[in-house]
C-alpha positions in Angstrom: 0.0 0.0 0.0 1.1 3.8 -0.6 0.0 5.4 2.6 0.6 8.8 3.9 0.0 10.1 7.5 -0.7 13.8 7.9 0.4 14.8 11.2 0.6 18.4 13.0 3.4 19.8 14.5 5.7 16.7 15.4 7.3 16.5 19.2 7.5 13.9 22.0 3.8 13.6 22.5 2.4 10.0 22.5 0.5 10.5 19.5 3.2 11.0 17.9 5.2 8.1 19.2 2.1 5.9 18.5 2.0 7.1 14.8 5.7 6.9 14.1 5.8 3.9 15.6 3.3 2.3 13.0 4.5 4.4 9.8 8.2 3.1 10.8 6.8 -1.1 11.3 4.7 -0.7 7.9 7.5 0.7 5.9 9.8 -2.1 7.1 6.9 -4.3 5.8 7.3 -3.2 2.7 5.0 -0.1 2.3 5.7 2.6 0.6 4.9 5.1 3.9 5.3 9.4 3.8 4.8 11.7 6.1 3.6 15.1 6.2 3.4 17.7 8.7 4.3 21.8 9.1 7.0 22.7 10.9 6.8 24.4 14.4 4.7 27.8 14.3 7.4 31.1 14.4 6.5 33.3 17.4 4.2 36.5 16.2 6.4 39.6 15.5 4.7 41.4 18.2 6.4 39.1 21.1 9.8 38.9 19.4 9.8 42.5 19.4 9.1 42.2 23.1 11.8 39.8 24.2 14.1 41.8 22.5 12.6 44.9 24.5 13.2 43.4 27.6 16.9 42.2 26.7 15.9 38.5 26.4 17.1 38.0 22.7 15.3 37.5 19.5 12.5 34.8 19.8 13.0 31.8 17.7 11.0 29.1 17.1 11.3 26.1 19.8 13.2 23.2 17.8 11.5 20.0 19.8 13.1 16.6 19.7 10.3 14.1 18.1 9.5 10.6 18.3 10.8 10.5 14.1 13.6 11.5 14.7 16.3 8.6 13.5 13.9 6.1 12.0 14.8 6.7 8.7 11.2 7.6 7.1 9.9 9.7 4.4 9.0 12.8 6.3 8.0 15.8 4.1 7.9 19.2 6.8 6.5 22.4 5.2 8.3 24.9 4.3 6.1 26.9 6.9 3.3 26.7 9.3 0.1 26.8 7.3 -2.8 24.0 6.2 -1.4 20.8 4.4 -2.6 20.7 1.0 -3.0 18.5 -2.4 0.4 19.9 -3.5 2.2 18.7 -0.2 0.8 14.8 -0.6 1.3 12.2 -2.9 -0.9 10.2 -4.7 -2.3 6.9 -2.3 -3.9 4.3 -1.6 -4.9 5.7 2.5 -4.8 9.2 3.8 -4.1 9.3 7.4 -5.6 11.7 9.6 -3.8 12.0 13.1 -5.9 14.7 15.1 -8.7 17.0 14.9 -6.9 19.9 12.9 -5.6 17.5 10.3 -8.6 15.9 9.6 -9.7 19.2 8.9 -7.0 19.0 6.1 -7.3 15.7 5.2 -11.1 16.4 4.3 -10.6 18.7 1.6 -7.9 16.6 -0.3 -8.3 15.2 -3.8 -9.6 11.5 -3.9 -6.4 10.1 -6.1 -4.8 11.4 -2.4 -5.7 7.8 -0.9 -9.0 6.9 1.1 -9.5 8.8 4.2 -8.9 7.5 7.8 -9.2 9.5 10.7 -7.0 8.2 13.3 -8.7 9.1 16.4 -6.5 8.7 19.4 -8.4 11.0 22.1 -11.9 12.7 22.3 -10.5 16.6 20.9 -13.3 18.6 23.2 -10.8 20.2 25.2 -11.6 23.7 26.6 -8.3 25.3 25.3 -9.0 24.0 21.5 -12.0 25.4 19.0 -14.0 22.7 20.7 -17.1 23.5 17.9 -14.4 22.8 15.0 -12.6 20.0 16.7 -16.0 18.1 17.6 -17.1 18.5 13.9 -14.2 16.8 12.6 -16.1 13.4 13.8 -18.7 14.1 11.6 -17.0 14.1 8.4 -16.9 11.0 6.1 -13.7 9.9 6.5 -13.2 6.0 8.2 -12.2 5.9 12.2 -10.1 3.9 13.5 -9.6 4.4 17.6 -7.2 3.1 19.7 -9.6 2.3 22.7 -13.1 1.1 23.9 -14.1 4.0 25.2 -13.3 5.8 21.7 -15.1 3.5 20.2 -18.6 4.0 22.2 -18.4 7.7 21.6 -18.1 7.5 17.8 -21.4 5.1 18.0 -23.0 6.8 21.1 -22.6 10.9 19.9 -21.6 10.4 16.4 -23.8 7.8 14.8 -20.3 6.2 13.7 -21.4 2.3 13.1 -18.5 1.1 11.5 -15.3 2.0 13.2 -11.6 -0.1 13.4 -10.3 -0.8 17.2 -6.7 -1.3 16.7 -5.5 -0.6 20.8 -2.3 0.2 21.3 0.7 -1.7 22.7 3.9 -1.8 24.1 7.6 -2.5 23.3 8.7 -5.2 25.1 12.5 -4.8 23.7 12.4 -1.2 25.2 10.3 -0.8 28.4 10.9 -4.6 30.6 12.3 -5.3 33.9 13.5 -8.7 35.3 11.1 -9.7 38.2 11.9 -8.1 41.5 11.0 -7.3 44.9 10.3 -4.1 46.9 12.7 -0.9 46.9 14.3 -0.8 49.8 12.7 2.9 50.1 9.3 2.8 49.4 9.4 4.4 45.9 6.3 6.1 44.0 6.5 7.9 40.2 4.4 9.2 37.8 4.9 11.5 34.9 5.2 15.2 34.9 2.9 17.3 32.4 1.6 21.3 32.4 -1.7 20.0 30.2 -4.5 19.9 33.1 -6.4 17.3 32.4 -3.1 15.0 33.0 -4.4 16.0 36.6 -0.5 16.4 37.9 -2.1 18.4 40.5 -4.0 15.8 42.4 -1.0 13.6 41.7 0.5 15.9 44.1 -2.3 16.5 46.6 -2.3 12.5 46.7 1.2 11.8 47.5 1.4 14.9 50.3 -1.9 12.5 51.6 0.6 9.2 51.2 3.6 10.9 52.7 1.1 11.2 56.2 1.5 7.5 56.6 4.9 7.3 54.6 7.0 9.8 55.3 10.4 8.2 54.0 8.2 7.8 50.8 10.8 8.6 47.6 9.0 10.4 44.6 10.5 9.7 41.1 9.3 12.1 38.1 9.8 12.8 34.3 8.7 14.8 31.8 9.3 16.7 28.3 9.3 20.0 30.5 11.0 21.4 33.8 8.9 21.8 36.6 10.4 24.6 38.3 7.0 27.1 37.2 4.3 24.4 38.7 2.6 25.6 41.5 2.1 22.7 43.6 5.8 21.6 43.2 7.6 19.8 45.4 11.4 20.6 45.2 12.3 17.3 47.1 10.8 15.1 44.2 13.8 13.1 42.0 13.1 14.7 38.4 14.8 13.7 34.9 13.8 16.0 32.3 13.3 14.7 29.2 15.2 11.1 29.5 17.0 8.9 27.0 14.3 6.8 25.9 16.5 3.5 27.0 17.0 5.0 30.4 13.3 5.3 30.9 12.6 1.7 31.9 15.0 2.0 35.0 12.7 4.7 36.2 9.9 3.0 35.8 11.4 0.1 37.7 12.8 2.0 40.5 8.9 2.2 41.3 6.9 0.0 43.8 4.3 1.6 42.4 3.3 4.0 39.7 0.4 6.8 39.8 -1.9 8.5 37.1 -4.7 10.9 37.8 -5.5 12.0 34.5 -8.6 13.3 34.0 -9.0 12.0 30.6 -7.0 10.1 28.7 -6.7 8.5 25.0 -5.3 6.1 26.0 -2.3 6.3 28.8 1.0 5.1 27.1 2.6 5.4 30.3 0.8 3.2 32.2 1.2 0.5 29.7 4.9 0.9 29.8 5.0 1.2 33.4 3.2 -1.7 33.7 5.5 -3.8 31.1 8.8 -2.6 33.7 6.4 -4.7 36.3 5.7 -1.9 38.3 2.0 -2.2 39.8 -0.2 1.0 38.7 -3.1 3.5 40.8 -4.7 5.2 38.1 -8.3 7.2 37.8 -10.6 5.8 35.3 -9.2 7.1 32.2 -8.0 5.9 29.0 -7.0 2.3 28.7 -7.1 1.9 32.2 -10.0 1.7 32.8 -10.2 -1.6 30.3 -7.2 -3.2 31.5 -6.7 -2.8 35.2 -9.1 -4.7 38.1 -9.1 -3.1 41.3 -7.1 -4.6 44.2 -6.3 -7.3 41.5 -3.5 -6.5 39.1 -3.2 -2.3 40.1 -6.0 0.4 41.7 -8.7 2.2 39.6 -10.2 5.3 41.1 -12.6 7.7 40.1 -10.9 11.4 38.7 -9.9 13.7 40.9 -10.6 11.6 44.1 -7.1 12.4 46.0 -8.1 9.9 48.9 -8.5 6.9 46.7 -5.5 7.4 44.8 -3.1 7.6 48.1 -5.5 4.9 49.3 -4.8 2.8 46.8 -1.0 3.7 46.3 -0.7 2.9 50.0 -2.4 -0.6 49.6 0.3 -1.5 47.1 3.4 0.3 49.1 2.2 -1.6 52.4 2.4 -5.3 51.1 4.9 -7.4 52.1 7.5 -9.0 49.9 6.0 -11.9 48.4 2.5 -10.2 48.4 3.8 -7.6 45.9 5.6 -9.7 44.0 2.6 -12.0 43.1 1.1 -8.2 42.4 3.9 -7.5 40.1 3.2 -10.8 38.2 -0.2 -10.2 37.4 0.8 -6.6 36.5 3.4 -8.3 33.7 0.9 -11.0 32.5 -1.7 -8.1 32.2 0.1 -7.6 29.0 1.1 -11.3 27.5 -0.7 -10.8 24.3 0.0 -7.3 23.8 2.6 -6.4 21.0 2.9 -4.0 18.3 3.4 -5.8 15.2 0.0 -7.6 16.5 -1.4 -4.4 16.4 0.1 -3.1 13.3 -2.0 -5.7 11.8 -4.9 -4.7 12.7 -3.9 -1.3 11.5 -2.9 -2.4 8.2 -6.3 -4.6 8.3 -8.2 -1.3 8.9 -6.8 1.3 6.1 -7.5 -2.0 3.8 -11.0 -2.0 5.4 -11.0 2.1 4.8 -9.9 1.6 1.1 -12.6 -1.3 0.3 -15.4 0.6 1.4 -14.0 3.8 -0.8 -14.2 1.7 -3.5 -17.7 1.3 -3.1 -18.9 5.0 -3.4 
C-alpha cells in the first residue's frame, strides 16, 4: 500500500510516538509510507519584538526533539506553518488523519490522495481548543479507527459512527521490561510530569502529600518533556529527569513500587502500559485504557478522577504489602500484558486502512 499520514506539528507527545511507531513497522513491511506535517509555528512579530525589548534575545521558534527522529522515514515538513494541501501529498492508496486539525485538512484533499482514515486517538473537546471545530471533525466522512473502547462508544454513542476499526495500542517489550523483583528498599512512588491539566498532575500531588502522612520516608520519582520549576504545587524534594533517553526510561519506571496517574481523561495512557510492562503495579483514575485493563485490588488500583483519597489509598495498599504479596502483584501486573505487542497491532492497523480503502471503492 502507498500510505501517507498527515500529522501536526511533530514532538515527544504520545501520539506522535504511537504514529511513528506504526508508519516506521509498515515501511519495514514493505509499504511505501510518507509523512507530512508543518513545521513548528514562528512566534508573532509582536512578542519577538518584546523579548528583545526586555533584553531577552530575538525569539525563535522552539526546535522540539520528536518521536521520528532517526527512524529513517519519508518525512516531508512544510516549508512553513500553514494548512497541508494536495500539493504537499502524494498520490495513495490511504490518507491518514492524526488529530482534529488534520482531519480538517485531510477532508478537503483530492480522492487520487488515498482513502480517508481519521485516526482518532483522544476525544478533541478540550476547553483550550475550537472545541465547535474539533467536535465536527467526527462528523466528516472519512473512516475511524480508535485506539480504545471508550473511543469507540463515543463515535457510535454521539456520532452515529457504526463502522469503526479498534486497533489498541501496545507496548515495546525490547524497550520498556524489567526482570522480576521485589520491593525498593525505600518505598518508591512515580508518575509522569505534564503542564496540560487534564493530566491532573495536581492531584497527583495532593495525593502523595496524603501518602507521605503515613509514609514519610516515601521517595518520589518524576519525568517529563518539561522542567517543573514554574508548577505551583511543586515539590522541590521530588527526583526529576527532564526529558530522559528513551533507553534510560525503563529504569525509572522500575525504580517504582508503584506508579500513579490521575488524569482526567485520557486517549489512551501510554505510560501506564509501559510502566506496567517494567512490572511496576499501577493507581490510576478511570481514564484511558485503564480503565479496560486494570481490576481493582487485583492486578493495580482504579479510582474515580480527581478523588485524592482513593489514589493515596490505593498507592498505600500496594506500598504496604509485604515481599511476596507484591511480587505476586507484580506478576499479574506483567501478565496483564502477555498478548499485547505491536506488530500484533500493526495488523490490525494495516487490516483497517484496507478496510478504509474497500469501502472507498464502493462510493
Amino acid at each position: 500500500m502507498k500510505i501517507t499520514f498527515v500529522l501536526p506539528t511533530v514532538g515527544m507527545s504520545g501520539g506522535i510516538k504511537v504514529v511513528a511507531i506504526y508508519a516506521k513497522i509498515l515501511a519495514d513491511k514493505g509499504h511505501e509510507v510518507t509523512l507530512v506535517s508543518p513545521p513548528a509555528q514562528q512566534p508573532k512579530l509582536i512578542n519577538k519584538v518584546k523579548s528583545l525589548l526586555k533584553g531577552k534575545g530575538w525569539l525563535k521558534p522552539k526546535s522540539t526533539k520528536s518521536h521520528i527522529d532517526g527512524l529513517g522515514l519519508n518525512h516531508h515538513v512544510l516549508e512553513t506553518y500553514r494548512p497541508v494541501s494536495n500539493k504537499d501529498v502524494p498520490d495513495a492508496d490511504v490518507v491518514v488523519a492524526s488529530w482534529w486539525e488534520t482531519a480538517e485538512w485531510v477532508h478537503t484533499l483530492n480522492p487520487s490522495k488515498g482513502a480517508k482514515v481519521y485516526f482518532i486517538q483522544h476525544h478533541e473537546v478540550f476547553d483550550f481548543l475550537p472545541v465547535e471545530r474539533a467536535a465536527a471533525t467526527y462528523r466528516l466522512p472519512m473512516h475511524k479507527v480508535v485506539i480504545a473502547q471508550w473511543l469507540l462508544d463515543i463515535m457510535h454513542h454521539e456520532y452515529g459512527e457504526s463502522d469503526v476499526d479498534l486497533v489498541p495500542n501496545s507496548v515495546d517489550k525490547q524497550q520498556f521490561f524489567a526482570e522480576p523483583r521485589g520491593k525498593q528498599p525505600v518505598p518508591t512512588i512515580g508518575f509522569l510530569f505534564a503542564y496540560a491539566g487534564f493530566k491532573g498532575v495536581d492531584v497527583t500531588l495532593k495525593a502523595i502529600r496524603k501518602l507521605k502522612q503515613s509514609i514519610p520516608n516515601l521517595r518520589v520519582i518524576s519525568f517529563g518533556a518539561f522542567m517543573p520549576d514554574t508548577f505551583p504545587e511543586w515539590d522541590n524534594s521530588i527526583e526529576f529527569y527532564f526529558s530522559p533517553a528513551q533507553n534510560h526510561i525503563r529504569n525509572l519506571y522500575a525504580q517504582c513500587d508503584v506508579w500513579m496517574t490521575a488524569s482526567r481523561t485520557e486517549g489512551f495512557n501510554l505510560p501506564a502500559m509501559e510502566a506496567m510492562a517494567c512490572r511496576t503495579p499501577i493507581v490510576s483514575t478511570k481514564a484511558g485504557w485503564p480503565m479496560e485493563a486494570i481490576h481493582s485490588y487485583e492486578n493495580g488500583v482504579l479510582t474515580e478522577v480527581d478523588d485524592v483519597d482513593a489514589l493515596a489509598k490505593g498507592a498505600e495498599w500496594v506500598l504496604s504489602l509485604n515481599d511476596s504479596d507484591w511480587k505476586k502483584l507484580s506478576f499479574k501486573v506483567y501478565d496483564t500484558l502477555a498478548e499485547s505487542s505491536w506488530e500484533h497491532s500493526t495488523m490490525l492497523f494495516e487490516q483497517a486502512l484496507q478496510h478504509a480503502i474497500d469501502i472507498s471503492k464502493q462510493h
